[in-house]
C-alpha positions in Angstrom: 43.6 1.8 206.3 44.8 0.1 203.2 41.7 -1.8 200.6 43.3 -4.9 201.9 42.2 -4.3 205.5 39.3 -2.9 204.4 37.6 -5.7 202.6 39.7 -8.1 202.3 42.0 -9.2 198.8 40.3 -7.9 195.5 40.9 -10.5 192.8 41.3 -8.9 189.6 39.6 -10.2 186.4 40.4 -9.5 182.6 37.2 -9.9 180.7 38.3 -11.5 177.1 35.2 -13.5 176.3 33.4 -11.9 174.0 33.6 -12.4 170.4 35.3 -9.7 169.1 32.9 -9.1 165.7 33.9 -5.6 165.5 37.4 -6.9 165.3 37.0 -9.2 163.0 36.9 -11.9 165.3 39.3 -13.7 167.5 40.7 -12.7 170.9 41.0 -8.9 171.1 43.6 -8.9 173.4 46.2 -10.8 171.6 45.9 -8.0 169.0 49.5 -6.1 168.7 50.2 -2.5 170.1 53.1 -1.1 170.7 55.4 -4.0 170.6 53.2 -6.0 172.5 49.6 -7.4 172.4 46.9 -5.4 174.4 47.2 -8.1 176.8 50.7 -7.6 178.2 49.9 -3.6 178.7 46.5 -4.6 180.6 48.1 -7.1 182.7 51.0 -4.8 183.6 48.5 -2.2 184.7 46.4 -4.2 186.3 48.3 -6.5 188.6 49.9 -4.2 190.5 46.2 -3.0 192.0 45.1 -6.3 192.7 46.3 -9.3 195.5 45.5 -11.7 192.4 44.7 -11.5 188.7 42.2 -14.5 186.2 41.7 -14.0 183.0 38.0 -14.9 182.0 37.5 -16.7 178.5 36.4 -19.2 176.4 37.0 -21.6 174.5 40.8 -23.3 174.4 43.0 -21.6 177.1 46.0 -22.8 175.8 46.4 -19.9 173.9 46.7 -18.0 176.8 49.6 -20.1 178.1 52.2 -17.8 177.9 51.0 -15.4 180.9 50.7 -17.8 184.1 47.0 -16.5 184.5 43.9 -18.7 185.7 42.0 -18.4 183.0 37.7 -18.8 183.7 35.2 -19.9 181.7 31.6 -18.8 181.6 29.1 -21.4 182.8 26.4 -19.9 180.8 26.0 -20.8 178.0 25.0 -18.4 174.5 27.7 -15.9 174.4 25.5 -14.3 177.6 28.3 -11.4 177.4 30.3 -9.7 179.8 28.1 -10.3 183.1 28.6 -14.0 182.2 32.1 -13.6 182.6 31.4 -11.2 185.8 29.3 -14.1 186.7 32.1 -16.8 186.2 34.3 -14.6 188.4 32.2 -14.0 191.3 32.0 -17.5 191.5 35.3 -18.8 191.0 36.6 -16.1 193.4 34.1 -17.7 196.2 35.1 -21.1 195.3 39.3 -20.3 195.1 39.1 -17.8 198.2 36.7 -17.4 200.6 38.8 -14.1 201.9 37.9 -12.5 198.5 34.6 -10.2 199.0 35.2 -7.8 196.3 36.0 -8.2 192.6 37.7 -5.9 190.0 37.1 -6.3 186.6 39.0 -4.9 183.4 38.4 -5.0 179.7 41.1 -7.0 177.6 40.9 -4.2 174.7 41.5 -1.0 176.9 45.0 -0.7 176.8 45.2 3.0 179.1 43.7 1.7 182.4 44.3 4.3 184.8 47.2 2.8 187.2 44.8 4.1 190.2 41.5 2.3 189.3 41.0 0.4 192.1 42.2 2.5 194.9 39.9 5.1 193.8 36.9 3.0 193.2 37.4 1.3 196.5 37.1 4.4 198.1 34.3 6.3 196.7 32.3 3.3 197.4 33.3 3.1 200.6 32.6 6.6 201.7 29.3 5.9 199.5 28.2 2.9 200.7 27.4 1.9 198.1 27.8 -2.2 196.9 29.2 -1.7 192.7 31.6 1.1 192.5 31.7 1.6 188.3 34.2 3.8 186.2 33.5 7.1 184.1 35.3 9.0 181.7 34.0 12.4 179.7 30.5 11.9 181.0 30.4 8.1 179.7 29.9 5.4 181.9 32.3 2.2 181.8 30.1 -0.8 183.2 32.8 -3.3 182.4 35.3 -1.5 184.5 34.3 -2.0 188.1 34.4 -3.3 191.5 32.1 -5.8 192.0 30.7 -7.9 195.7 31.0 -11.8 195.2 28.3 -11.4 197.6 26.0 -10.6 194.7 26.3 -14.0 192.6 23.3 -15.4 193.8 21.3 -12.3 192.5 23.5 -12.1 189.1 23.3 -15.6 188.1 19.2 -15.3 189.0 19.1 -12.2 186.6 21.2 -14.0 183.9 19.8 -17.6 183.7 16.1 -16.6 185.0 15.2 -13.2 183.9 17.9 -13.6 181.0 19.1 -9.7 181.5 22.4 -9.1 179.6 22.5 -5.5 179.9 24.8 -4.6 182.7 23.3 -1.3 183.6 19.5 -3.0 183.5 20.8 -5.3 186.9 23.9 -2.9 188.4 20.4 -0.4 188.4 19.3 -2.5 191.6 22.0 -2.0 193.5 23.4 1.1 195.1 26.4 2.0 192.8 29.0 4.6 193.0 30.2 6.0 189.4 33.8 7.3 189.9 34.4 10.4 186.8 38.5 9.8 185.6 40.0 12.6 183.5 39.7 12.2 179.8 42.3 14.7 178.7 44.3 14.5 176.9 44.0 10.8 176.3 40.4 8.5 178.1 42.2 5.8 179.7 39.0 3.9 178.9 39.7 3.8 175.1 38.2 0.5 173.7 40.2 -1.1 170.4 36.9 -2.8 169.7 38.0 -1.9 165.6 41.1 -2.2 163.3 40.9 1.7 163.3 40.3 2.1 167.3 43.4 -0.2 167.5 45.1 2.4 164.8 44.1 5.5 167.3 46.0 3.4 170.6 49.4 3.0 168.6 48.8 6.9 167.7 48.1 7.7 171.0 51.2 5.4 172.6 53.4 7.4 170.2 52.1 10.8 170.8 52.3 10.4 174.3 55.4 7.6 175.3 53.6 7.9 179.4 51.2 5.4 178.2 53.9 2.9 177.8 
């Protein structure tokens, strides 16, 4: 039975709304690797896993105009952080597709994604049952890389606006969640270039190991 059939499209979302301080500022995923910007090497790992792909950020999209991406705003306001944008999904995904039940979200700075995210987080949480199915790597957890129900807005955006939790463990704790352990060796395909010298590390890595490409 393929995820399709199983629960219906999975819209994927790059998260590229936060604010990048560690970085210096501006949008992370426009930052060059390789020849490209992380951007490109997210997308082209990412859309092959998913029926659909958004790209969630703020402020002017036109700079993203160059990938033919829907691009998502969050609705809440303060910099809320990356379950805003989860938020901002969920809801745009209800809103674009009712088919949509299930959303998968990657981070715009972690270039390595494993090519089989999805598949294999769709299916330890089905054979779970469990509702958030959430990435792991060398005994880490990886809250912004998951599978998330657009059945749970209601909740999120309750937690968010109401109870003002920005901590993405403090709500995904409420929910039955599945964490799915990916290899780490010899490179963690959930390396973050949240710095000028993590961003040093990924253009290391891509040479050292041309696979990544």
């Amino acid at each position: 039975m393929s995820l399709e059939e199983e629960g219906g499209p999975v819209l994927g979302a790059i998260l590229a709304g936060g604010l990048a301080r560690r970085m210096g500022g501006g949008d992370k995923g426009l930052r060059p690797l390789g020849g490209a910007v992380m951007l490109d090497r997210v997308i082209g790992r990412a859309a092959p896993q998913v029926a659909a792909l958004c790209l969630n950020a703020n402020g002017d999209p036109g700079r993203f105009a160059r990938w033919p991406l829907p691009v998502v705003p969050d609705d809440v306001p303060g910099a809320a952080g990356p379950l805003a944008g989860i938020l901002a999904v969920l809801d745009w995904a209800a809103a674009t597709d009712p088919q949509i039940r299930t959303v998968a979200s990657f981070p715009c700075d972690a270039p390595f994604i494993p090519r089989d995210l999805v598949a294999r987080l769709a299916a330890v949480r089905l054979e779970q049952g469990a509702e958030i199915a959430m990435a792991a790597s060398g005994g880490r957890t990886h809250p912004v890389v998951a599978l998330w129900p657009v059945a749970l807005r209601g909740d999120l955006r309750h937690a968010l606006v109401v109870e003002d939790i920005r901590k993405i463990e403090r709500w995904t704790a409420r929910h039955p969640t599945a964490v799915v352990e990916f290899a780490s060796d010899p490179v963690d395909p959930f390396l973050n270039s949240n710095t000028p010298e993590d961003l040093a590390e990924a253009e290391r890595l891509l040479a050292r190991y041309p696979g990544l490409a």
